[in-house]
C-alpha positions in Angstrom: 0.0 0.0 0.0 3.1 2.4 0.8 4.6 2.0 -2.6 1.7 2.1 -4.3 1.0 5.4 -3.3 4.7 6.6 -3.2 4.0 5.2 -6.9 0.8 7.4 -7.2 2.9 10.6 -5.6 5.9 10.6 -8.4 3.2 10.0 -11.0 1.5 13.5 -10.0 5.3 15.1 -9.4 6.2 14.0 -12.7 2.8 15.4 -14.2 3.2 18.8 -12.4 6.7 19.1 -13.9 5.4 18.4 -17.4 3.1 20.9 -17.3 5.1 23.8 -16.3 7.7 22.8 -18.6 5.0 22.9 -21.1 3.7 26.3 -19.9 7.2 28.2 -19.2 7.5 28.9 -22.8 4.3 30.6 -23.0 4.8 32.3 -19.7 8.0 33.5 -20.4 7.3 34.9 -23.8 4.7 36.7 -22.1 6.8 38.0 -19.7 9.4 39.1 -21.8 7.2 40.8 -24.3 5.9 42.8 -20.8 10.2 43.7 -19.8 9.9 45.3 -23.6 7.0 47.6 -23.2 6.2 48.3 -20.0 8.4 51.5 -18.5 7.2 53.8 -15.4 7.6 57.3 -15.3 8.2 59.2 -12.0 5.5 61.7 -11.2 6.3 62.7 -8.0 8.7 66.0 -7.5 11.0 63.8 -6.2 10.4 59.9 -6.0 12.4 57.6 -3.4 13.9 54.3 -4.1 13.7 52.0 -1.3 16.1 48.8 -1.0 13.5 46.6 0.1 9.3 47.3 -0.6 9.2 49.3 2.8 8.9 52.8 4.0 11.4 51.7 6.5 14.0 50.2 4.4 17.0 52.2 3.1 16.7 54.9 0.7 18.8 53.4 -2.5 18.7 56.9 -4.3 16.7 59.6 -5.4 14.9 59.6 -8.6 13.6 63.3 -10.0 10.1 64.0 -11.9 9.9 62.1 -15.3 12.4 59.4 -14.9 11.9 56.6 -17.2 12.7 53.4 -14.8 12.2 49.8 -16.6 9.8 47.6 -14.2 10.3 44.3 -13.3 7.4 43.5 -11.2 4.0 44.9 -9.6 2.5 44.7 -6.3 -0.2 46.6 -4.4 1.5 49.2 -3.6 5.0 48.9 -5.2 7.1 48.7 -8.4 10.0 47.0 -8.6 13.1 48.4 -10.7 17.2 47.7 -11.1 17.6 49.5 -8.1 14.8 48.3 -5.7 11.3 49.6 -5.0 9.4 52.6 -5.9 5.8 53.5 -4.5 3.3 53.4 -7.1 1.7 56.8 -6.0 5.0 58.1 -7.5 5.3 57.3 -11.1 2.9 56.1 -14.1 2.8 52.6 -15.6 2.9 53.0 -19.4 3.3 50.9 -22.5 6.1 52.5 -25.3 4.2 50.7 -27.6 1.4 52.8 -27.2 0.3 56.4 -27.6 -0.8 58.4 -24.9 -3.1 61.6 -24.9 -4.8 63.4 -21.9 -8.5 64.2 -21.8 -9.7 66.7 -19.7 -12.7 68.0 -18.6 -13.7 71.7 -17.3 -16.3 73.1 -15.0 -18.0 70.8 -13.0 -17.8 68.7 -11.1 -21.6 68.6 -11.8 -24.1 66.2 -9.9 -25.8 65.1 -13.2 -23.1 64.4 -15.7 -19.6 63.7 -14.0 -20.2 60.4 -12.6 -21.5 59.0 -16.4 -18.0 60.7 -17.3 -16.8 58.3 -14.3 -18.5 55.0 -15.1 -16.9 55.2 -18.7 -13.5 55.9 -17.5 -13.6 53.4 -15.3 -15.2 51.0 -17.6 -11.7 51.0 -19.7 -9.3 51.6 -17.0 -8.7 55.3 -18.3 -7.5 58.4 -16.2 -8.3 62.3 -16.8 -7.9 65.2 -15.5 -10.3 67.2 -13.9 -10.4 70.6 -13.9 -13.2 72.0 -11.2 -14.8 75.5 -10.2 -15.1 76.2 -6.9 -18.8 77.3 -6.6 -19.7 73.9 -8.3 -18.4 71.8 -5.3 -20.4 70.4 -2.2 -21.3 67.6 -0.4 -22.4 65.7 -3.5 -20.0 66.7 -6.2 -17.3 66.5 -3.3 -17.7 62.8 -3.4 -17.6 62.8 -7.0 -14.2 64.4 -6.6 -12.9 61.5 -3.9 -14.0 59.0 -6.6 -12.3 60.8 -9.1 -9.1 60.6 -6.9 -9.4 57.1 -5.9 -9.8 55.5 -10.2 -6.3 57.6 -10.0 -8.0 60.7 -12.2 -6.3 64.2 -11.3 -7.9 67.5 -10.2 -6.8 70.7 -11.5 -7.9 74.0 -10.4 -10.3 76.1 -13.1 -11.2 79.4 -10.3 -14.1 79.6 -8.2 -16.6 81.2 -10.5 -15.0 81.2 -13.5 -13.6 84.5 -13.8 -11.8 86.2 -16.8 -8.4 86.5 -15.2 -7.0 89.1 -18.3 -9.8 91.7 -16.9 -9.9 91.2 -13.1 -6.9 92.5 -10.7 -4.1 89.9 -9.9 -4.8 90.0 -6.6 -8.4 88.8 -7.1 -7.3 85.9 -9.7 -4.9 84.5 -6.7 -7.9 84.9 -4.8 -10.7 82.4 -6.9 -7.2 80.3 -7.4 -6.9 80.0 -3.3 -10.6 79.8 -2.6 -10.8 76.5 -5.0 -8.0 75.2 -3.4 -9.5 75.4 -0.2 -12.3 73.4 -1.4 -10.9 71.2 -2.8 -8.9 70.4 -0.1 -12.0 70.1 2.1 -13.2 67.1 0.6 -10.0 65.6 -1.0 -7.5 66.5 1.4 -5.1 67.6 -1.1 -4.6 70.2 -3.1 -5.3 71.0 -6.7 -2.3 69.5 -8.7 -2.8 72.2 -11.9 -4.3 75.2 -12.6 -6.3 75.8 -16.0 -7.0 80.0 -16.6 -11.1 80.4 -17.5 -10.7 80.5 -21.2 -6.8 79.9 -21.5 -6.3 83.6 -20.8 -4.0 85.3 -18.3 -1.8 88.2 -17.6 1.3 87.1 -17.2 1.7 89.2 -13.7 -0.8 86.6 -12.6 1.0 83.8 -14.5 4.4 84.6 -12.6 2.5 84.5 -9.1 1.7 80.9 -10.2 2.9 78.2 -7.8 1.6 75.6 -10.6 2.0 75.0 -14.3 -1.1 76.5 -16.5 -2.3 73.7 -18.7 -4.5 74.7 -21.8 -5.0 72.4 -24.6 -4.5 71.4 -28.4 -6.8 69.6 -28.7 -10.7 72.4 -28.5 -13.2 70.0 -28.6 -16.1 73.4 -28.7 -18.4 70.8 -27.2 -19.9 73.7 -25.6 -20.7 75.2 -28.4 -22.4 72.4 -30.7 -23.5 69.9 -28.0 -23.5 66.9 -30.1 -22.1 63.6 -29.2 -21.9 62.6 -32.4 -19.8 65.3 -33.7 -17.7 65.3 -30.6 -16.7 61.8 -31.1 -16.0 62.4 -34.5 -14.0 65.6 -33.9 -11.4 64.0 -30.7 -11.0 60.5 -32.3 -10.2 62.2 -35.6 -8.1 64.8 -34.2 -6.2 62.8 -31.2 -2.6 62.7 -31.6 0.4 61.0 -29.2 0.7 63.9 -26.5 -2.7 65.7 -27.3 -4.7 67.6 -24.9 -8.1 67.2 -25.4 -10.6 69.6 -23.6 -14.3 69.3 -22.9 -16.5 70.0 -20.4 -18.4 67.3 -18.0 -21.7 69.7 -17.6 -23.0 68.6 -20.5 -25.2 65.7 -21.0 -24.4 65.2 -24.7 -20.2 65.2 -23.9 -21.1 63.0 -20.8 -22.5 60.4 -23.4 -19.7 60.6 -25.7 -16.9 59.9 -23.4 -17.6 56.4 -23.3 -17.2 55.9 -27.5 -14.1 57.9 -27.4 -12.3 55.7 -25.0 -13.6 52.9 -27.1 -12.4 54.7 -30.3 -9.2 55.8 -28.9 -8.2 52.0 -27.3 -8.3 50.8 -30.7 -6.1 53.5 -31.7 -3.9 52.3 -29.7 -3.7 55.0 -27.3 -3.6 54.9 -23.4 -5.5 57.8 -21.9 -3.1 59.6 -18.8 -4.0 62.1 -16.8 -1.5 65.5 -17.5 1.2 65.1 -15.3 1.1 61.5 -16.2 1.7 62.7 -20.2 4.5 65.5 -19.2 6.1 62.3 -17.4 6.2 59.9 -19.9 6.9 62.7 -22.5 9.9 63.7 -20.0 8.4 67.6 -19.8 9.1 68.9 -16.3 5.8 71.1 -15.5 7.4 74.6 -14.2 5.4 76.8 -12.0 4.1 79.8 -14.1 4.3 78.0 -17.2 1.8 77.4 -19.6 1.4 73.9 -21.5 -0.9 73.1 -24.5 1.2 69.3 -25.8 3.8 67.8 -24.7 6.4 66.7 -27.8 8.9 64.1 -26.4 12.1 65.3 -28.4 12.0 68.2 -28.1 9.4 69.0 -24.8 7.9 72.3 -25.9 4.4 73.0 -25.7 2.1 73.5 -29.1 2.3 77.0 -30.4 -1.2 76.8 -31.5 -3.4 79.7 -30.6 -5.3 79.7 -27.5 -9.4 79.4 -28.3 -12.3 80.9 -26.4 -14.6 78.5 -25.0 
């Protein structure tokens, strides 16, 4: 009875070793296709590498804002690289193989229309940014702005009521800039990452008092204008390009119902939708405070010089 099931135990070793022989090749062609493409980029100001996955291990070095690090593996929390371990809150995981655009959306959040936005970001693991008025946020839109901050989204500030900063006093465009934040803040805990000027304009005496870049767009989707979903998908899949930004607005029902094509449109494009500092890391473009973007161009890391456009 002991050998026969000493017998019945090599049997099953012998099985189990056959079949991951017969998997590895599979599994490591796999893998090695992942090595290829898959890079992080470091978003944080300054990103720590840690010899072992631990906020109490050694610090291995310092890496600055968009780093390209090769990854070797993923947890929960943590990225492996050459060095050791990097907190995923601090860099982007991103395919080269792919192109990579930003879509953002201005003026809400709104309690009708940002959480369809949500549900179709979320539906194809896509990120955007988010850029909010201040009088638009409360109790209910504030939890539309935690969820937002949880799918990994970002939150950029667009004033308190929306204000044309190239005819008010600097003094009072700091001050729908700080009122925001402090809203934000309420129901986030953190503050805006960006700022976005009502209408892309600004004085520059308000620009230099900036402690964040100024993101516009190249990408003017005038979804405000038309309010057609139809044309609106049309207009971003046919005018997306690798380090677009594409601005729309999540008030509006008909751009709320076109988000969901887009991302389905722009997937088989093969792009991967980031939020903006995400695209200014992998494009290697170091967002200065004061600084206005509209694209971000890998070689050479200059913003579009396209014109600015009312909305």
């Amino acid at each position: 009875m002991e050998k026969r099931a000493k017998k019945v135990k090599n049997v099953v070793y012998l099985a189990t070793v056959c079949v991951l022989l017969m998997c590895w090749p599979i599994w490591a062609s796999g893998n090695k296709k992942l090595s290829e493409n898959l890079r992080i980029a470091v978003t944080a100001e300054t990103a720590k590498v840690y010899s072992h996955a631990s906020d109490n291990s050694a610090v291995v070095k310092n890496v600055a804002f968009g780093k390209q690090l090769q990854v070797k593996q993923s947890s929960k929390n943590w990225y492996s690289v050459d060095d050791g371990y990097i907190h995923k809150t601090d860099a982007v995981l991103y395919d080269m193989s792919k192109k990579h655009i930003a879509l953002t959306f201005d003026d809400g959040p709104s309690e009708t229309h940002t959480e369809t936005v949500l549900d179709a970001l979320e539906k194809y693991e896509a990120k955007a940014t988010f850029m909010v008025i201040g009088q638009n946020i409360n109790s209910a839109t504030g939890e539309l702005m935690k969820r937002e901050q949880t799918m990994g989204c970002e939150i950029g500030n667009h004033s308190y009521s929306h204000a044309n900063f190239k005819t008010i006093l600097p003094e009072e465009a700091q001050e729908e800039l700080q009122k925001t934040d402090e809203v934000v803040e309420e129901y986030t805990g953190k503050k805006p990452t960006l700022i976005r000027t009502p209408f892309g304009l600004c004085e520059n005496n308000v620009l230099c008092g900036m402690d964040r870049s100024n993101i516009c767009w190249s990408v003017d989707t005038e979804d405000w204008k038309y309010k057609d979903s139809e044309r609106l998908i049309r207009y971003v899949t046919e005018n997306a390009s690798d380090g677009a930004i594409v601005l729309m607005h999540d008030i509006y029902k008909t751009t709320a119902q076109a988000v969901e094509p887009i991302l389905k449109e722009l997937t088989e494009q093969n792009y991967e939708m980031v939020t903006v500092t995400e695209l200014s890391a992998i494009k290697g473009v170091n967002l200065e405070a004061g600084e206005t973007y509209r694209f971000f161009q890998e070689e050479t890391g200059t913003e579009s010089e396209e014109e600015e456009t009312l909305f």
